[in-house]
N, CA, C and O atoms as a MOPAC input file, in Angstrom:
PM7 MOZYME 1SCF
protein

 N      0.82900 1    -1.18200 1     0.00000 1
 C      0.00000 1     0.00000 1     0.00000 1
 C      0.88000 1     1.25400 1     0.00000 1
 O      0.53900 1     2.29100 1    -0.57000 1
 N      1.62500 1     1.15800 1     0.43400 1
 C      2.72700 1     2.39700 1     1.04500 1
 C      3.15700 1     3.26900 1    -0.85300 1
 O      3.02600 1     4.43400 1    -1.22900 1
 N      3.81200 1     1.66900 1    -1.79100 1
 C      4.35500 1     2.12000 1    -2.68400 1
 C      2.99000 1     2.91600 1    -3.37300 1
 O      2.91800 1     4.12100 1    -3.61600 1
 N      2.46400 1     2.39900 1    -3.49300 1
 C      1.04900 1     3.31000 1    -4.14500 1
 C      1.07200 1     4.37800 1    -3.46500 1
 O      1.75800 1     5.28400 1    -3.93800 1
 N      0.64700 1     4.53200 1    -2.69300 1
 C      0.37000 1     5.67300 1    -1.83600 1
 C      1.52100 1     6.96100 1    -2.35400 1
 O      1.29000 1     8.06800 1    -2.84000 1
 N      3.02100 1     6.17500 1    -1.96400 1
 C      3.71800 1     7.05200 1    -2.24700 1
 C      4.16900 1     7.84500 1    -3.80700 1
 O      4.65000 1     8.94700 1    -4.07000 1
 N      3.72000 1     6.60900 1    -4.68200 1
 C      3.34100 1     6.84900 1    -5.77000 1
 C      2.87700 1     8.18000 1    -6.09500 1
 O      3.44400 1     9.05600 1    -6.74700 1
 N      1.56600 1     8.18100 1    -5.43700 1
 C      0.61200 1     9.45400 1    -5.55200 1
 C      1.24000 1    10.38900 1    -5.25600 1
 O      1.24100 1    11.31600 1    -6.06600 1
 N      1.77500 1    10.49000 1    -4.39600 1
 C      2.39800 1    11.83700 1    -3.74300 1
 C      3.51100 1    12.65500 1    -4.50500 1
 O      3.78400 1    13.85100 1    -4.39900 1
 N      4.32700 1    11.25400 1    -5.65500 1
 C      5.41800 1    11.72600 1    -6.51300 1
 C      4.81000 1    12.13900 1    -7.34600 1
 O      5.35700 1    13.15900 1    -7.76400 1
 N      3.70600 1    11.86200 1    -7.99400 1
 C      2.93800 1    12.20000 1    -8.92800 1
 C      2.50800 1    13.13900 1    -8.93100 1
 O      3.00900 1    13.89600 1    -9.76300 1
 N      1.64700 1    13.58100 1    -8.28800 1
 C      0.64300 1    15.05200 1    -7.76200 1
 C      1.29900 1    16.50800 1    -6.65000 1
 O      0.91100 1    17.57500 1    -6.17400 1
 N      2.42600 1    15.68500 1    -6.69500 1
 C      3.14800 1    16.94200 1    -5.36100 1
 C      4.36500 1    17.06700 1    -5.86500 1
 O      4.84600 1    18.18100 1    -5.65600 1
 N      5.16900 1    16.19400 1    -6.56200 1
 C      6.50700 1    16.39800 1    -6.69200 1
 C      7.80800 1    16.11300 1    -5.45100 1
 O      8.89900 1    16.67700 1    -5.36000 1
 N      7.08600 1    14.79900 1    -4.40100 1
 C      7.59700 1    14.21100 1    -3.45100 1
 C      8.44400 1    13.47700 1    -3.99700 1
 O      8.07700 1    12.72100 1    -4.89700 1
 N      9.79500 1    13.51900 1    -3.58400 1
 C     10.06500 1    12.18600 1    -4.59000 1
 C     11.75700 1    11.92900 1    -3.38600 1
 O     12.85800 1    11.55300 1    -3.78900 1
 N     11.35200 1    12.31200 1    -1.85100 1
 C     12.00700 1    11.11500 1    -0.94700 1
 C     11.58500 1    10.88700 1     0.14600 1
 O     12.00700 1    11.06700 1     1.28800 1
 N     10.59000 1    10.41700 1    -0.34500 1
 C      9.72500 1     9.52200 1     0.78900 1
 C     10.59800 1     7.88900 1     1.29200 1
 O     10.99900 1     7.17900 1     0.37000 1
 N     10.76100 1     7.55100 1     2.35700 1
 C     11.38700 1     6.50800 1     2.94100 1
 C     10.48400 1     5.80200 1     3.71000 1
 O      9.72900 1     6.52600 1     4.36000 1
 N     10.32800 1     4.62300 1     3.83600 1
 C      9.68400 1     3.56100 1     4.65800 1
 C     10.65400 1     3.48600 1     5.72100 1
 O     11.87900 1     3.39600 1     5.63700 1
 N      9.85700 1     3.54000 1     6.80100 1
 C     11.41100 1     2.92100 1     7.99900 1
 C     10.41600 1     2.42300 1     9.00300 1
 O      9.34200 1     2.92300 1     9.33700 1
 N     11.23500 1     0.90900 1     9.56600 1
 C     10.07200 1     0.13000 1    10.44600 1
 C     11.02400 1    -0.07300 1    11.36200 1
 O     12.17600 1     0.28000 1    11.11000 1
 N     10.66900 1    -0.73400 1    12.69400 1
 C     11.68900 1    -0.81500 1    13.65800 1
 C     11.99100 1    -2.21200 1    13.61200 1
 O     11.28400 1    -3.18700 1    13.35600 1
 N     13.51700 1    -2.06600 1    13.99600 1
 C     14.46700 1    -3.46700 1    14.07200 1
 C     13.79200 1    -4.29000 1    14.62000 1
 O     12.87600 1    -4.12500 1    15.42600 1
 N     14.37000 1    -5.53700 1    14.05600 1
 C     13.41700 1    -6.70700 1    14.23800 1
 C     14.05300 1    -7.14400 1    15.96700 1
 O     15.17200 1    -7.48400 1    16.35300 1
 N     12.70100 1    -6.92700 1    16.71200 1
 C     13.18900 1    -7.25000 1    18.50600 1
 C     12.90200 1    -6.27700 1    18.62600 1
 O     12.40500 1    -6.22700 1    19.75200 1
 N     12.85700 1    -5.15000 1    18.09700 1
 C     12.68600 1    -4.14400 1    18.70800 1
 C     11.17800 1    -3.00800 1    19.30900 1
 O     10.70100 1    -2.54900 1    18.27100 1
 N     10.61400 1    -2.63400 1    20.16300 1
 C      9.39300 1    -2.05700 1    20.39200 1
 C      8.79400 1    -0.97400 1    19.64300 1
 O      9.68900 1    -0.18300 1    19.34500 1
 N      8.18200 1    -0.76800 1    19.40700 1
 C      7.28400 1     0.54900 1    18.79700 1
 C      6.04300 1     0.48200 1    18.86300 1
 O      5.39300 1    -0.56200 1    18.82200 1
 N      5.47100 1     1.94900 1    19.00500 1
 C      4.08900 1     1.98400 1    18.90400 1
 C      3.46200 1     2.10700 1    17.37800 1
 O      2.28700 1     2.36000 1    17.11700 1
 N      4.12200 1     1.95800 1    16.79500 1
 C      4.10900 1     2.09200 1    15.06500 1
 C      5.12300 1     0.99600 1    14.39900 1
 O      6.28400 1     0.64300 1    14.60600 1
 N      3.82500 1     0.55800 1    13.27100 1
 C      4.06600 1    -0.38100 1    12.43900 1
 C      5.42700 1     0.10100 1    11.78900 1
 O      6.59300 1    -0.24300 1    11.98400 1
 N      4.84600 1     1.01600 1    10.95400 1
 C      5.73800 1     1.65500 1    10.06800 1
 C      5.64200 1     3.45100 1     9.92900 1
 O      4.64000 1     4.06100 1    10.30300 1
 N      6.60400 1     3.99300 1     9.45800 1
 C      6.95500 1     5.05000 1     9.51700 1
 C      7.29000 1     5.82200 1     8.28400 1
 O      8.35200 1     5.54900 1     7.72500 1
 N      6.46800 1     6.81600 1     7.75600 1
 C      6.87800 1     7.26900 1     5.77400 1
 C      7.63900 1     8.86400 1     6.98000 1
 O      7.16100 1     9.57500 1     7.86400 1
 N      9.15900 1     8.72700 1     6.20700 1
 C      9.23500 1     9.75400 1     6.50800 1
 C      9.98900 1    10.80400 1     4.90800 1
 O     10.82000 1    10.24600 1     4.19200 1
 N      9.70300 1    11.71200 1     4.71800 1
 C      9.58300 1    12.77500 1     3.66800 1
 C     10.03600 1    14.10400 1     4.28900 1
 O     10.07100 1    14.71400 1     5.35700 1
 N     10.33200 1    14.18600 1     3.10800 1
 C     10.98200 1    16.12400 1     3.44100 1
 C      9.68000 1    17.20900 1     1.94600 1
 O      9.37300 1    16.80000 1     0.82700 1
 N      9.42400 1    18.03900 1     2.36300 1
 C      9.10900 1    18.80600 1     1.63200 1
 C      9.88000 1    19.89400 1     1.48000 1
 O      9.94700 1    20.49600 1     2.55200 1
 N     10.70900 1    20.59900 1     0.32000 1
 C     11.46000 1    21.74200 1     0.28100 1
 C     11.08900 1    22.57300 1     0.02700 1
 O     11.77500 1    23.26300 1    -0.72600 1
 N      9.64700 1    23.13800 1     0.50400 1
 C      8.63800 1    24.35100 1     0.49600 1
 C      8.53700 1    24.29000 1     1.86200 1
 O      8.99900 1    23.63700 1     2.79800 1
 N      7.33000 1    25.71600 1     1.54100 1
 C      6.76500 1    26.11700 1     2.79600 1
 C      5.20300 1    25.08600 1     2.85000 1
 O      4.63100 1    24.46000 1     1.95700 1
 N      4.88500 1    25.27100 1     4.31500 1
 C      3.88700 1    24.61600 1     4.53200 1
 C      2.33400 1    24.72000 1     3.17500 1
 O      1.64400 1    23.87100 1     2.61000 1
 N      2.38600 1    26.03800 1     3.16500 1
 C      1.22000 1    26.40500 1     2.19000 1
 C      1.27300 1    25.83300 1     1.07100 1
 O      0.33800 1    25.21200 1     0.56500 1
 N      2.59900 1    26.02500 1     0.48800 1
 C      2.60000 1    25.42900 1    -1.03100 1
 C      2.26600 1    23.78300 1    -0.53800 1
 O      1.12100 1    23.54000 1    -0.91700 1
 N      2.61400 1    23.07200 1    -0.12200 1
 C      2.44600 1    21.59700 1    -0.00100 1
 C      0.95000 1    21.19000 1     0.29600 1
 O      0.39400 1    20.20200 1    -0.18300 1
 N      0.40700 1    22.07000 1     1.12900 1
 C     -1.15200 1    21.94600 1     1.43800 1
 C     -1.79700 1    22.24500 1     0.30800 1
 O     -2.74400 1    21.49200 1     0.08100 1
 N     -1.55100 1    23.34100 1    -0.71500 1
 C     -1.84300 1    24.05800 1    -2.04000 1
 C     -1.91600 1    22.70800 1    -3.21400 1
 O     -2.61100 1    22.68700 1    -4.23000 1
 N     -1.00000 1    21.65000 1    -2.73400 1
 C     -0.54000 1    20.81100 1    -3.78100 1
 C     -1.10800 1    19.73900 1    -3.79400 1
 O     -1.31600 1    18.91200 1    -4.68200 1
 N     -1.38200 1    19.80600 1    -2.60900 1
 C     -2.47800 1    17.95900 1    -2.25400 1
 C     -3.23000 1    18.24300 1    -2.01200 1
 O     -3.98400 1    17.58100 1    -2.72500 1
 N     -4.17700 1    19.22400 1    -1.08000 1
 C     -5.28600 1    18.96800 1    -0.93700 1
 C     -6.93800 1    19.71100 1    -2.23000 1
 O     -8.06700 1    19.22400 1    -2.30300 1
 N     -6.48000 1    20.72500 1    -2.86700 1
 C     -7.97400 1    20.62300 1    -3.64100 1
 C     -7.59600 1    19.75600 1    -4.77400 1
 O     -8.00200 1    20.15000 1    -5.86700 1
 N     -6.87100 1    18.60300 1    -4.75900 1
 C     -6.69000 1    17.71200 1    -5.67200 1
 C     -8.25700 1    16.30300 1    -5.87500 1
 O     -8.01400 1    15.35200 1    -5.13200 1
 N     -9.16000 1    16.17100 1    -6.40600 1
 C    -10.10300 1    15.51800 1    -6.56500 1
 C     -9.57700 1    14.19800 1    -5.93800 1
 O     -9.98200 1    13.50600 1    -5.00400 1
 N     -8.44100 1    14.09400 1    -6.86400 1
 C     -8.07200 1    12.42300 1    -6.15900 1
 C     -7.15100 1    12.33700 1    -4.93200 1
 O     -6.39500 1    11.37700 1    -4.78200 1
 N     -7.22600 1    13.39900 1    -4.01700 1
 C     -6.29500 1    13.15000 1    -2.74500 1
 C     -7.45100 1    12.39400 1    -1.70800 1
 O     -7.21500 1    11.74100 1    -0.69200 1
 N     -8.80000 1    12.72300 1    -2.34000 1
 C    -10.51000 1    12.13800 1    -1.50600 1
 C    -10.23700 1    10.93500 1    -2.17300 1
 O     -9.87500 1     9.97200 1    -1.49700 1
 N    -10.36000 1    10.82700 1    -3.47100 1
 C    -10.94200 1     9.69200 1    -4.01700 1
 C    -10.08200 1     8.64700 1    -4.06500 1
 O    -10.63600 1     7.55200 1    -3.97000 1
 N     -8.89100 1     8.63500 1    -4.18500 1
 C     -7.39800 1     7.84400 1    -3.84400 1
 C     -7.06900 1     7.82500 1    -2.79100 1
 O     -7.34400 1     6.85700 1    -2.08200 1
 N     -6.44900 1     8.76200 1    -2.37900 1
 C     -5.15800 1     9.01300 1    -0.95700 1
 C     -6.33300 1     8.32900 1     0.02600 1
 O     -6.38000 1     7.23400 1     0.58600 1
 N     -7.17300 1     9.35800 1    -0.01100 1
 C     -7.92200 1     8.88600 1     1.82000 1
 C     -8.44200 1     7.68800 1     1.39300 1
 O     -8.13300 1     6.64300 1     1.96700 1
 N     -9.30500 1     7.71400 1     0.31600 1
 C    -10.44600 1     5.85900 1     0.29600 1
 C     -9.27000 1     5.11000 1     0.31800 1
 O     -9.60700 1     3.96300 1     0.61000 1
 N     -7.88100 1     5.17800 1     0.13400 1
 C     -7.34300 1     3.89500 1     0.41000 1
 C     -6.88600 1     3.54500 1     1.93300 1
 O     -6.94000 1     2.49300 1     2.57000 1
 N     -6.38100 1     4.94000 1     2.28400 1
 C     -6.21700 1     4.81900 1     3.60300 1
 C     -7.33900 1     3.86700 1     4.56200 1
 O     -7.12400 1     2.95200 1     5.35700 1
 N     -8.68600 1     4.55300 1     4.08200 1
 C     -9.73600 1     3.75800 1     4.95500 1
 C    -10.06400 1     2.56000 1     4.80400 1
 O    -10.57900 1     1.84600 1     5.66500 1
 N     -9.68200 1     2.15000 1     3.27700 1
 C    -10.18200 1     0.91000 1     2.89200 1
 C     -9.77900 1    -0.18500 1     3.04500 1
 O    -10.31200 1    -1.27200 1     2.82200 1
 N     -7.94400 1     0.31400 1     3.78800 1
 C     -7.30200 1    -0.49200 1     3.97500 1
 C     -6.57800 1    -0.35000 1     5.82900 1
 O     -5.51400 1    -0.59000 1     6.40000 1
 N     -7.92200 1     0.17500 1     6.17000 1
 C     -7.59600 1     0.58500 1     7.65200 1
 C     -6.57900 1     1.02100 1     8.36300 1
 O     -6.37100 1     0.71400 1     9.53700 1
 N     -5.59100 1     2.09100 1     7.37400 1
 C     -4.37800 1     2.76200 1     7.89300 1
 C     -5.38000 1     3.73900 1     8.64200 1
 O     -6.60800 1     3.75300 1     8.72800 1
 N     -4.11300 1     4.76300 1     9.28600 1
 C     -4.24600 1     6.18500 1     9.31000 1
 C     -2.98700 1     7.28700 1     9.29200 1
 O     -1.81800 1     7.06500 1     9.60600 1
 N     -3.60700 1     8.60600 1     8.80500 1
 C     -2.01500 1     9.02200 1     8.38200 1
 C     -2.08300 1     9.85700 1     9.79800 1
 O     -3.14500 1    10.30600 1    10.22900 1
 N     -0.71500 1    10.02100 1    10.52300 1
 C     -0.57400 1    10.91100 1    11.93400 1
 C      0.46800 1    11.97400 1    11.36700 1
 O      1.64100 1    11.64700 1    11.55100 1
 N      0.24700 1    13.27100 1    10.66700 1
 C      1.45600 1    13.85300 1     9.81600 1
 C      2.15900 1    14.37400 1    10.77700 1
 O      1.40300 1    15.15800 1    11.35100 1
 N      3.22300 1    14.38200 1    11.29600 1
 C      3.96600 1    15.75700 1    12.29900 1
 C      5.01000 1    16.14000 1    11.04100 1
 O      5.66700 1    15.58100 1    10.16300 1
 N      4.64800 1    17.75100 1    11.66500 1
 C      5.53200 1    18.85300 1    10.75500 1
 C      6.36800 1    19.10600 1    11.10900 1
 O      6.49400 1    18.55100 1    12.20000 1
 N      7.53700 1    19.92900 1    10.78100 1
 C      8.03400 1    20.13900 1    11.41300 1
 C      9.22400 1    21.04900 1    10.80500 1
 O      9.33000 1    20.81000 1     9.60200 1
 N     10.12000 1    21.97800 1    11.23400 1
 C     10.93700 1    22.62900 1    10.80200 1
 C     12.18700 1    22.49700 1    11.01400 1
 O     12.12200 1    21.91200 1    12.09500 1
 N     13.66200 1    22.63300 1    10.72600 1
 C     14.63100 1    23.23200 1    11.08900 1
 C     14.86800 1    24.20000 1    11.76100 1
 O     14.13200 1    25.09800 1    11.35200 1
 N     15.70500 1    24.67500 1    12.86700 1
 C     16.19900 1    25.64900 1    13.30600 1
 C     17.45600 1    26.12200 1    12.84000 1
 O     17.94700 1    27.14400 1    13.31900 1

């Protein structure tokens, strides 16, 4: 699901380093898995880019639900 997903995002946003990272095997987490991405904009342009997109509803989320993920985004900046 992930590669699709991330698919979309290279496609429609111009994401293109998105990473899967899961925790070592033995090791604890409260999370399966982990997409972590950089955007080299500002917050607006990236919100500008995915969301009045028709298929960020009809793709991005129906798969999310359909396949009982959920996305938890934290933002975040450099200092």
């Amino acid at each position: 699901m992930w590669e699709y997903l991330a698919g979309w995002y290279e496609a429609e946003t111009g994401l293109d380093n998105s990473t899967l990272l899961e925790p070592l095997e033995g090791e604890q987490s409260d999370y399966v898995l982990i997409n972590h991405a950089r955007w080299d904009g500002n917050l607006l342009l990236f919100m500008a880019r995915q969301l009045p997109k028709k298929s960020f509803r009809s793709y991005m989320l129906a798969n999310l639900k359909a396949h009982h993920l959920a996305a938890m985004p934290v933002l975040y900046r450099l200092a």
